[in-house]
PDB file of N, CA, C and O in Angstrom, chain B, residues numbered from 101:
ATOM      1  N   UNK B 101      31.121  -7.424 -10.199  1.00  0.00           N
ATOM      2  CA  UNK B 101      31.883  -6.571 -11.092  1.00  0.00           C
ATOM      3  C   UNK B 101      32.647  -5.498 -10.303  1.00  0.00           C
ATOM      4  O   UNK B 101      33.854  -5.557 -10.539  1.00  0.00           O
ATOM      5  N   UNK B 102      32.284  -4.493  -9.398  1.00  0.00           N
ATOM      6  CA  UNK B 102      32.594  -3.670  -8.232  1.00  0.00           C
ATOM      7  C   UNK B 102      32.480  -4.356  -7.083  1.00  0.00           C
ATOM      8  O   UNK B 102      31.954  -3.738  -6.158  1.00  0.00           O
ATOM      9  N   UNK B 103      32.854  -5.555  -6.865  1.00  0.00           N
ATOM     10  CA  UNK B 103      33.306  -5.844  -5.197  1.00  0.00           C
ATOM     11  C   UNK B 103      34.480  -5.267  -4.973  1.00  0.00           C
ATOM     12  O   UNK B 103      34.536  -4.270  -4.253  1.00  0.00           O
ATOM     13  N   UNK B 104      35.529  -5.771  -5.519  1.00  0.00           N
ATOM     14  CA  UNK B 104      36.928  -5.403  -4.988  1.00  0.00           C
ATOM     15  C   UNK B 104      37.321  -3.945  -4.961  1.00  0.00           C
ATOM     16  O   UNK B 104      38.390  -3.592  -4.463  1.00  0.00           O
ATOM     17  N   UNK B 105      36.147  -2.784  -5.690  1.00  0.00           N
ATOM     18  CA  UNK B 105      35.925  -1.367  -5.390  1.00  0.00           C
ATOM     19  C   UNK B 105      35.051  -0.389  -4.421  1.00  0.00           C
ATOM     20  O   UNK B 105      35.322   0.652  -3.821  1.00  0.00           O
ATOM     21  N   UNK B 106      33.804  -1.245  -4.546  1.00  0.00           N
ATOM     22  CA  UNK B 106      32.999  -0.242  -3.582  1.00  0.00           C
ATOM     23  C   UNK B 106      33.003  -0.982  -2.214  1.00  0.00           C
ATOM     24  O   UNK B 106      33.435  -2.089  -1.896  1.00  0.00           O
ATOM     25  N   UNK B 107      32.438  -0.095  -1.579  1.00  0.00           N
ATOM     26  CA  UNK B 107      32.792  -0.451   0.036  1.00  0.00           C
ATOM     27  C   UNK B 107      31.437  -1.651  -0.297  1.00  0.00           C
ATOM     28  O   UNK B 107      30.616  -1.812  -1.200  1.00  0.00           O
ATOM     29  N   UNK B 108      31.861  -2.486   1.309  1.00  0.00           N
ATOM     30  CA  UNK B 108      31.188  -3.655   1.702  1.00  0.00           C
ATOM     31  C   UNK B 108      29.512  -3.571   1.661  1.00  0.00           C
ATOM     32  O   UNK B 108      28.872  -4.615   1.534  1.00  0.00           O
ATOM     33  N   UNK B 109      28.980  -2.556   1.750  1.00  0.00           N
ATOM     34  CA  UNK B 109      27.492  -2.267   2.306  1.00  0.00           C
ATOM     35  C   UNK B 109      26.819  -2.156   0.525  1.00  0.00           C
ATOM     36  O   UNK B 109      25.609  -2.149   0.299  1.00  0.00           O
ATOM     37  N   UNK B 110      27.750  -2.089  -0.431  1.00  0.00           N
ATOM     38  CA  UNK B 110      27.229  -2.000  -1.830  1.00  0.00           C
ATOM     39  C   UNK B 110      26.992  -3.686  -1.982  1.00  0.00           C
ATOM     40  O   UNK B 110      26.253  -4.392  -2.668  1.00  0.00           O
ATOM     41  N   UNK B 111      27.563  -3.817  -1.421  1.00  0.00           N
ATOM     42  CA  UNK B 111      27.693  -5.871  -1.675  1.00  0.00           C
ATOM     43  C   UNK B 111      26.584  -6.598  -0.731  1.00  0.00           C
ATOM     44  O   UNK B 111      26.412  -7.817  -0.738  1.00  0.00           O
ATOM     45  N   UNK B 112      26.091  -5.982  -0.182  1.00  0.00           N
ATOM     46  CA  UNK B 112      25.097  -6.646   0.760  1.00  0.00           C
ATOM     47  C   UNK B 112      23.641  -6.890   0.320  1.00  0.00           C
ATOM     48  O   UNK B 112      23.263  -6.409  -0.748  1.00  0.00           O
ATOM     49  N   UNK B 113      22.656  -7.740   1.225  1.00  0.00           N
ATOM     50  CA  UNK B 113      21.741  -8.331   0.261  1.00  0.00           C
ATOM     51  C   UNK B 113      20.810  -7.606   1.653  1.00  0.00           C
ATOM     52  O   UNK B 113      19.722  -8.170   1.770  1.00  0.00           O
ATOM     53  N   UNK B 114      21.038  -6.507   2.677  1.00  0.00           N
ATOM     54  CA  UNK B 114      19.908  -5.644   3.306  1.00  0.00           C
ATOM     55  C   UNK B 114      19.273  -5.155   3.029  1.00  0.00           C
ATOM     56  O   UNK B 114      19.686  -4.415   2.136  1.00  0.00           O
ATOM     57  N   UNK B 115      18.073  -4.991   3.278  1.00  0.00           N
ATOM     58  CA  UNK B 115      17.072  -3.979   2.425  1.00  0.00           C
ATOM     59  C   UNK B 115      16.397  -3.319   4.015  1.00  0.00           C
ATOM     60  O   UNK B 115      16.727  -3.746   5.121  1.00  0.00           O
ATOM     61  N   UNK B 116      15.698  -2.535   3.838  1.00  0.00           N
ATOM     62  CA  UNK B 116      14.280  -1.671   4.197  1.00  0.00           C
ATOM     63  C   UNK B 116      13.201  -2.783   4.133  1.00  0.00           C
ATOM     64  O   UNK B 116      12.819  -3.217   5.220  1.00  0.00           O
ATOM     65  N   UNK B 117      12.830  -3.139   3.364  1.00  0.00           N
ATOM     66  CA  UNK B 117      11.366  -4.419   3.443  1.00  0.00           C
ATOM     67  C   UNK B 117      11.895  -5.190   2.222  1.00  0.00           C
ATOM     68  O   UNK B 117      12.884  -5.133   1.491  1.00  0.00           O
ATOM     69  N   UNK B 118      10.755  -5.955   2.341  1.00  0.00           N
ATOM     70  CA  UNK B 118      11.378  -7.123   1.281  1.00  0.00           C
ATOM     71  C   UNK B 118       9.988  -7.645   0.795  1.00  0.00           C
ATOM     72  O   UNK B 118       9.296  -8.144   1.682  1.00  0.00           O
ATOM     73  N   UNK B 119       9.498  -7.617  -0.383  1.00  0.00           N
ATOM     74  CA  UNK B 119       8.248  -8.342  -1.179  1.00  0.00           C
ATOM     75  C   UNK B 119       9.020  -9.745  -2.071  1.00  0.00           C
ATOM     76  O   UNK B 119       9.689  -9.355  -3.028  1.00  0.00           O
ATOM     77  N   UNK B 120       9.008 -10.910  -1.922  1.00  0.00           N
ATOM     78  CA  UNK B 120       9.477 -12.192  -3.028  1.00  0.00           C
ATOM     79  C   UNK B 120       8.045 -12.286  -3.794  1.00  0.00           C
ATOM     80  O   UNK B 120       6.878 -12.205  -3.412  1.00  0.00           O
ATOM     81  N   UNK B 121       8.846 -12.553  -5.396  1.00  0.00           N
ATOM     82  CA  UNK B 121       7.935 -13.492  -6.182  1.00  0.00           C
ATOM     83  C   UNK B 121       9.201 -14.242  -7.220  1.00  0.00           C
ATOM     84  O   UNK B 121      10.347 -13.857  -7.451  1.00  0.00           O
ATOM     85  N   UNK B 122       8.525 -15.331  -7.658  1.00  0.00           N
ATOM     86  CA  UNK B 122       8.976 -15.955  -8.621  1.00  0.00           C
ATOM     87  C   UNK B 122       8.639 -15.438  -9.902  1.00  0.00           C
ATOM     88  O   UNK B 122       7.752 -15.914 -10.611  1.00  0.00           O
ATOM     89  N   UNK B 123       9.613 -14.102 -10.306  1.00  0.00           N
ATOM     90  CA  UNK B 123       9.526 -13.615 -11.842  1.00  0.00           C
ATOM     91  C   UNK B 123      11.144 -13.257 -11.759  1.00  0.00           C
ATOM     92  O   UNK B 123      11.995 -12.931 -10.931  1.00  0.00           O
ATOM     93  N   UNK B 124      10.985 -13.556 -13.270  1.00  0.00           N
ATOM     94  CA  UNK B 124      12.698 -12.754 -13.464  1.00  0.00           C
ATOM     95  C   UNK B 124      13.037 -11.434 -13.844  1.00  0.00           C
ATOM     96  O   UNK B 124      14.106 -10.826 -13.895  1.00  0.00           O
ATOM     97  N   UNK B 125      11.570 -11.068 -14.160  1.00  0.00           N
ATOM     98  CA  UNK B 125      11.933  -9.429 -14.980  1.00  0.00           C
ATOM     99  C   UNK B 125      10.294  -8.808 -14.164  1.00  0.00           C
ATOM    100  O   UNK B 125       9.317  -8.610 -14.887  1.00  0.00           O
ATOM    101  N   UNK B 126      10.218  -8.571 -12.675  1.00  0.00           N
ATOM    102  CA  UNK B 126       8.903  -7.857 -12.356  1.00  0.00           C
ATOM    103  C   UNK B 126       9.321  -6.305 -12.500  1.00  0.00           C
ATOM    104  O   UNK B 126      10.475  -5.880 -12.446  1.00  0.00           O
ATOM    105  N   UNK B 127       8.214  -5.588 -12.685  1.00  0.00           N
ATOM    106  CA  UNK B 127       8.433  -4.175 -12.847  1.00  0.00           C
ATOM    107  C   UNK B 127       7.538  -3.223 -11.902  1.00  0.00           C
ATOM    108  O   UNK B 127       6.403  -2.998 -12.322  1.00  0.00           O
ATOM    109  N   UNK B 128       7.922  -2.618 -10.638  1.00  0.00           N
ATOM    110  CA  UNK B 128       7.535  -2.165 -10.037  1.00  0.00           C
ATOM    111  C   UNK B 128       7.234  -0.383  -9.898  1.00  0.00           C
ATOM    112  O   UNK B 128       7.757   0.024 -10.935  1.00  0.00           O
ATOM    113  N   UNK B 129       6.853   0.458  -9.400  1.00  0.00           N
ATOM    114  CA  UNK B 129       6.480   1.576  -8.927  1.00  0.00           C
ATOM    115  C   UNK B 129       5.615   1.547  -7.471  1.00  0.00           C
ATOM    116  O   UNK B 129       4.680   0.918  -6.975  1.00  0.00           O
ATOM    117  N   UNK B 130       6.675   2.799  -7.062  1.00  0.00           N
ATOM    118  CA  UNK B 130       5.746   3.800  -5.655  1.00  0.00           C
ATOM    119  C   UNK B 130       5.009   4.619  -6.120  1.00  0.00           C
ATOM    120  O   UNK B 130       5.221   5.516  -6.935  1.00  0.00           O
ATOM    121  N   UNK B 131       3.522   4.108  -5.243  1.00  0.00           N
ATOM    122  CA  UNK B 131       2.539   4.819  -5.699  1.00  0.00           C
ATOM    123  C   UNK B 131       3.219   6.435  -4.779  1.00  0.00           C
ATOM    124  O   UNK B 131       4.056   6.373  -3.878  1.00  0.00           O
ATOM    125  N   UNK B 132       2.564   7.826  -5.332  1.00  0.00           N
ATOM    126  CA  UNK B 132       3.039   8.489  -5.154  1.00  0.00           C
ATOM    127  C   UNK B 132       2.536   9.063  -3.721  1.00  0.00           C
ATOM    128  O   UNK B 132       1.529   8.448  -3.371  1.00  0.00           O
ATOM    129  N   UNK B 133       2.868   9.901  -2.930  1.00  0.00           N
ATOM    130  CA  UNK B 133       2.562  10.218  -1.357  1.00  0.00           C
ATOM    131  C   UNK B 133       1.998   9.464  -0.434  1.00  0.00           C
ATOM    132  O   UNK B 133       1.097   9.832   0.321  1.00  0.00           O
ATOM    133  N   UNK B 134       2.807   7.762  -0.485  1.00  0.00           N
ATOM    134  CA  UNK B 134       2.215   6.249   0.130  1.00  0.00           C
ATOM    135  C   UNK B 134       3.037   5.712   0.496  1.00  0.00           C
ATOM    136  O   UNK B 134       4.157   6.060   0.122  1.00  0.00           O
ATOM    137  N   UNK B 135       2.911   4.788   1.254  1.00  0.00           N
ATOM    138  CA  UNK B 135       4.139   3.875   1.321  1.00  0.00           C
ATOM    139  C   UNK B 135       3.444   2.361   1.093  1.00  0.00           C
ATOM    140  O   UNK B 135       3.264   1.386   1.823  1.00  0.00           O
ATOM    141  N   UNK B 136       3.173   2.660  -0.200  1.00  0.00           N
ATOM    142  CA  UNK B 136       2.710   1.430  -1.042  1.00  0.00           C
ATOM    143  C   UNK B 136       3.036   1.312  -2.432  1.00  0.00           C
ATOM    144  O   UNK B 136       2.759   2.295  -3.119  1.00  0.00           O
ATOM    145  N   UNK B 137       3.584   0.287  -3.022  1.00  0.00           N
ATOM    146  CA  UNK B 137       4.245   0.692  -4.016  1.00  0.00           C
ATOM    147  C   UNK B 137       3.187  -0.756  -5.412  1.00  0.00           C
ATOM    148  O   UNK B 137       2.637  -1.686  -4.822  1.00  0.00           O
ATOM    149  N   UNK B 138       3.082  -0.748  -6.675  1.00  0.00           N
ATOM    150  CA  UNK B 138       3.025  -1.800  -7.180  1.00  0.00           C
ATOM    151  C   UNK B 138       3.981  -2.598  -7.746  1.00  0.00           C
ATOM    152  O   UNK B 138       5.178  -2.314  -7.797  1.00  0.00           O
ATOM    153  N   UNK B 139       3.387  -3.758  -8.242  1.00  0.00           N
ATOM    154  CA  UNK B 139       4.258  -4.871  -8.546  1.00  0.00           C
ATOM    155  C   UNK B 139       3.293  -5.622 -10.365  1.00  0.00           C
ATOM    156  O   UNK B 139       2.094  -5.898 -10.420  1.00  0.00           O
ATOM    157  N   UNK B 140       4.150  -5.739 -11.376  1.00  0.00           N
ATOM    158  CA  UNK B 140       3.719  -6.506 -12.410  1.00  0.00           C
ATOM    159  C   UNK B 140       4.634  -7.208 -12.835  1.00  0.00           C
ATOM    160  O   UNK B 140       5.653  -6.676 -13.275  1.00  0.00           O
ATOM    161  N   UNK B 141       4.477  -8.619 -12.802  1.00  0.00           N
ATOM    162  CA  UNK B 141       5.091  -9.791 -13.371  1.00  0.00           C
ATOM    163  C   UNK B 141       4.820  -9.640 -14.352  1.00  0.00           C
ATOM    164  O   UNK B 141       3.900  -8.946 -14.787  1.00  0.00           O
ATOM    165  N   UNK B 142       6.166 -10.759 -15.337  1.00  0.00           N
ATOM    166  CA  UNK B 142       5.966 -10.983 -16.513  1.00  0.00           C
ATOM    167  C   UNK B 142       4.756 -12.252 -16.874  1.00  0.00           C
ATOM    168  O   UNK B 142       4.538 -12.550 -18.048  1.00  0.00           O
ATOM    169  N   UNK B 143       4.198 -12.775 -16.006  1.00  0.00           N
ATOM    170  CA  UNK B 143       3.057 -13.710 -16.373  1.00  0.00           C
ATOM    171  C   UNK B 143       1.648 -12.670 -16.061  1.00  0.00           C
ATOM    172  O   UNK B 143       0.589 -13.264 -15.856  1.00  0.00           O
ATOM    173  N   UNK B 144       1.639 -11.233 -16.029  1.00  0.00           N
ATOM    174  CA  UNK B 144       0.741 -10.670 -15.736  1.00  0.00           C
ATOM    175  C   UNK B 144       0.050 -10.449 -14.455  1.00  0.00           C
ATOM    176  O   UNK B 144      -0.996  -9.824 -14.280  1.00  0.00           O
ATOM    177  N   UNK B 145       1.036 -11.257 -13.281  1.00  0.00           N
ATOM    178  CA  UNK B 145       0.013 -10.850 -12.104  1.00  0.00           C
ATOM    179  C   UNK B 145       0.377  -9.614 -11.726  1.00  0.00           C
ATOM    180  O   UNK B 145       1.460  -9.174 -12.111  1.00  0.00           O
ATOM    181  N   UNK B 146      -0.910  -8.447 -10.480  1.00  0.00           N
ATOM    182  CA  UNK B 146      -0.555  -7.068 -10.174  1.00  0.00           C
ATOM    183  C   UNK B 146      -0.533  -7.424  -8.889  1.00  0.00           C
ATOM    184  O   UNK B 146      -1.397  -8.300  -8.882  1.00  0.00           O
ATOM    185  N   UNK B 147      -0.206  -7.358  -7.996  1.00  0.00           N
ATOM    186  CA  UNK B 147       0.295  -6.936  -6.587  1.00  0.00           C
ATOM    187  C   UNK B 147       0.115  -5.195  -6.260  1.00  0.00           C
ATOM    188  O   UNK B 147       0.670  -4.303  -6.902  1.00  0.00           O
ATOM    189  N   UNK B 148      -0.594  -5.057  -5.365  1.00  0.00           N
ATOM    190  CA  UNK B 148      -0.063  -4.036  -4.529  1.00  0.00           C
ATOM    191  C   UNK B 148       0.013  -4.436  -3.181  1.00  0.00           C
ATOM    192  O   UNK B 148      -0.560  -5.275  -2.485  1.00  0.00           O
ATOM    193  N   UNK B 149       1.359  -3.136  -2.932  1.00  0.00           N
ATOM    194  CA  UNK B 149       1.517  -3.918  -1.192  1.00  0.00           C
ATOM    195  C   UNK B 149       2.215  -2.390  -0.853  1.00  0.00           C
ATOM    196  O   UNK B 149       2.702  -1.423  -1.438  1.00  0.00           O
ATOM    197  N   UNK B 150       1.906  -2.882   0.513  1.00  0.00           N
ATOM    198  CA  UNK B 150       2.517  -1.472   1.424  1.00  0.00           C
ATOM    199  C   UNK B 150       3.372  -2.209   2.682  1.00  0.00           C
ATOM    200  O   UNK B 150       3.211  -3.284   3.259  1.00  0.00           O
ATOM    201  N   UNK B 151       4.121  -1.379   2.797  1.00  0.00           N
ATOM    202  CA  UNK B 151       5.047  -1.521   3.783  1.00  0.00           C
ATOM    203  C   UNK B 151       5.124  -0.179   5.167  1.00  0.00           C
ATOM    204  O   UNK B 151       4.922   1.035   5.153  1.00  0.00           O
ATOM    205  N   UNK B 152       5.432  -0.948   6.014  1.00  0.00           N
ATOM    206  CA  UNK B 152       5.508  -0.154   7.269  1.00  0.00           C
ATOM    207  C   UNK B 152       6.835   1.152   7.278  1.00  0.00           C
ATOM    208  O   UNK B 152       8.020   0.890   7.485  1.00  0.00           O
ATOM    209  N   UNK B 153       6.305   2.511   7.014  1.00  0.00           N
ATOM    210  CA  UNK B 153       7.610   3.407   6.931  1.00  0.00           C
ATOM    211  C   UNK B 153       8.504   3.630   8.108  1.00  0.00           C
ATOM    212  O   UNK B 153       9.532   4.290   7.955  1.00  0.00           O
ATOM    213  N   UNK B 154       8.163   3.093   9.357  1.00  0.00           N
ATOM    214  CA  UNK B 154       8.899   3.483   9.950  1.00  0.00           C
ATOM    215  C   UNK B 154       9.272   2.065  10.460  1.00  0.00           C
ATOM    216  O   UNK B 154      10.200   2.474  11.158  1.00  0.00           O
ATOM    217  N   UNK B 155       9.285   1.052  10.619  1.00  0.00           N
ATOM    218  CA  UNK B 155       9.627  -0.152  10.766  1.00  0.00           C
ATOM    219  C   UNK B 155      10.148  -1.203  10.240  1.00  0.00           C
ATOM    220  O   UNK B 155      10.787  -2.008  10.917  1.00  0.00           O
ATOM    221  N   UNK B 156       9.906  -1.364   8.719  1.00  0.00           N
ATOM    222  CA  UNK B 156      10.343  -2.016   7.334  1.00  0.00           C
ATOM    223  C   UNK B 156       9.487  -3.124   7.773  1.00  0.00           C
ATOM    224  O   UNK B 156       8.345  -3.228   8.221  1.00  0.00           O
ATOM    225  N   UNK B 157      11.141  -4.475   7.274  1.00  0.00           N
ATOM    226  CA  UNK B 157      10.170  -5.543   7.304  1.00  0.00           C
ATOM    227  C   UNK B 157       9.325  -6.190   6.063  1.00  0.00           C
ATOM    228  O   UNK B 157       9.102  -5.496   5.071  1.00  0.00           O
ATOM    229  N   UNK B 158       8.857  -7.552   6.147  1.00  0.00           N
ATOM    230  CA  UNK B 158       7.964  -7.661   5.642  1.00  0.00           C
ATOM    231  C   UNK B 158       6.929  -7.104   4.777  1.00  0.00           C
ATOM    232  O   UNK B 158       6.630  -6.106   5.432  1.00  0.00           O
ATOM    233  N   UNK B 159       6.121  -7.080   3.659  1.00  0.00           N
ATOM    234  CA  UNK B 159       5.422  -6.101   3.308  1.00  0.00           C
ATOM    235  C   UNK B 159       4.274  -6.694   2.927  1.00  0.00           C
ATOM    236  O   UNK B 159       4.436  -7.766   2.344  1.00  0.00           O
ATOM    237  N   UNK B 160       2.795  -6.211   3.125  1.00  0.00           N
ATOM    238  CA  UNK B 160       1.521  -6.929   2.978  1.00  0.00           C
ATOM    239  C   UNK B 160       1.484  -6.802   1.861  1.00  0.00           C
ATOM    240  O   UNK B 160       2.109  -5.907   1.291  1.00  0.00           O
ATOM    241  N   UNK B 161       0.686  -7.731   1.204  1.00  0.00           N
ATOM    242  CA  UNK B 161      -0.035  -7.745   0.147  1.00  0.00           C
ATOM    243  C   UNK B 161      -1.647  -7.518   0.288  1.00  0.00           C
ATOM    244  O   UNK B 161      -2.531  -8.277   0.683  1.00  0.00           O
ATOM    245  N   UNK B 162      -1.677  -6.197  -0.182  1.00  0.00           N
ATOM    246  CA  UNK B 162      -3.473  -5.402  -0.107  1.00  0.00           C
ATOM    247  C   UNK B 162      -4.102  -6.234  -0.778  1.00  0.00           C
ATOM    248  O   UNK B 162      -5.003  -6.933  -0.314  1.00  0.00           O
ATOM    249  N   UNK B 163      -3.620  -6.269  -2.205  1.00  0.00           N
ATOM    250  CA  UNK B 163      -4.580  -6.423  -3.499  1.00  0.00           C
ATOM    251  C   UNK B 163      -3.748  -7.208  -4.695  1.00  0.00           C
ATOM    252  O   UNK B 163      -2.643  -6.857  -5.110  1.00  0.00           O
ATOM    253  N   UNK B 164      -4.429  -8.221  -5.112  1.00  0.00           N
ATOM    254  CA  UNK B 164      -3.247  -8.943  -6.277  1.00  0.00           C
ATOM    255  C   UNK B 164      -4.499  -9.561  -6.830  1.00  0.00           C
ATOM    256  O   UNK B 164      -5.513 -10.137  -6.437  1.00  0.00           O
ATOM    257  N   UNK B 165      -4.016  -9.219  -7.761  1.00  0.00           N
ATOM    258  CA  UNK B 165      -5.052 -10.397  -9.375  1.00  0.00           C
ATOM    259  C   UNK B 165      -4.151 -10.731 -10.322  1.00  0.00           C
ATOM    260  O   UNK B 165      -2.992 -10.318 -10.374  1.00  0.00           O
ATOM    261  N   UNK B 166      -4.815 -11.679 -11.273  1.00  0.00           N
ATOM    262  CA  UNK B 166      -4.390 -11.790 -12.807  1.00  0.00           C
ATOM    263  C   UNK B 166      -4.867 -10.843 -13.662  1.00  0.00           C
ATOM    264  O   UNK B 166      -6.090 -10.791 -13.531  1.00  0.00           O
ATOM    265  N   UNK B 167      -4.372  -9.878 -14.677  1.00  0.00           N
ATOM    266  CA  UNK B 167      -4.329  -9.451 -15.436  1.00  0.00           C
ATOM    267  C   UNK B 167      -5.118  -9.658 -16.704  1.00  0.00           C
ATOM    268  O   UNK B 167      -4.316 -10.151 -17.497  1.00  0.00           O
ATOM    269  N   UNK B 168      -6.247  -9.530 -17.267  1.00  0.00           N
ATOM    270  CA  UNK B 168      -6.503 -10.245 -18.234  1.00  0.00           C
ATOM    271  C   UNK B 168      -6.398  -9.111 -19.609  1.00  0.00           C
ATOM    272  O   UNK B 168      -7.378  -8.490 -20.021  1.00  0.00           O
ATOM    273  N   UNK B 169      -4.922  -8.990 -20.236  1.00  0.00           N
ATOM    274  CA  UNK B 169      -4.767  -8.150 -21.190  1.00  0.00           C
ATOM    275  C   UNK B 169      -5.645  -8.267 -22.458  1.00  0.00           C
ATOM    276  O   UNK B 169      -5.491  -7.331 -23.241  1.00  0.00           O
ATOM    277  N   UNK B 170      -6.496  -9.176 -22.811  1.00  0.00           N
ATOM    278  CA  UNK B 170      -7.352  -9.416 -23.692  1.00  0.00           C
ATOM    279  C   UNK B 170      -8.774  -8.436 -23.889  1.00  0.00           C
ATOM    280  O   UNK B 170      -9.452  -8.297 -24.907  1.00  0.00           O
ATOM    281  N   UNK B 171      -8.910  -7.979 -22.885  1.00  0.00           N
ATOM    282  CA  UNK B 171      -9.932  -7.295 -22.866  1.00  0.00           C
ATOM    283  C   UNK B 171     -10.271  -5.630 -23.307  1.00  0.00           C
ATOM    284  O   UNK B 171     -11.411  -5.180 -23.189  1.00  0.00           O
TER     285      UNK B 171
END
């Protein structure tokens, strides 16, 4: 929609670290004074993961389960 306006570096696919999953709508937060942030899919799984602040990169995965909202 804004290519042919904002400069080139708005168009780029670089990041700081990078976490993949297969969801279309995950909803994340930084936990607060961490450099670990969470992760919730729409099939309910939780992820947490931290990333290296001064290096990026890759980012571990600490802790991940299924969700069991029933309970």
């Amino acid at each position: 929609m804004f290519k042919g306006i904002l400069p080139k570096y708005f168009a780029s696919e670089w990041s700081f670290a990078q976490f993949r999953i297969n969801d279309a709508k995950p909803k994340c937060s930084f936990l607060p004074d961490s450099n670990k942030l969470v992760v919730v899919s729409e099939d309910f799984k939780y992820y947490e993961i931290s990333f290296d602040i001064k290096t990026g990169g890759e980012c571990i995965v600490e802790n991940s389960k299924t969700l069991n909202i029933l309970q």
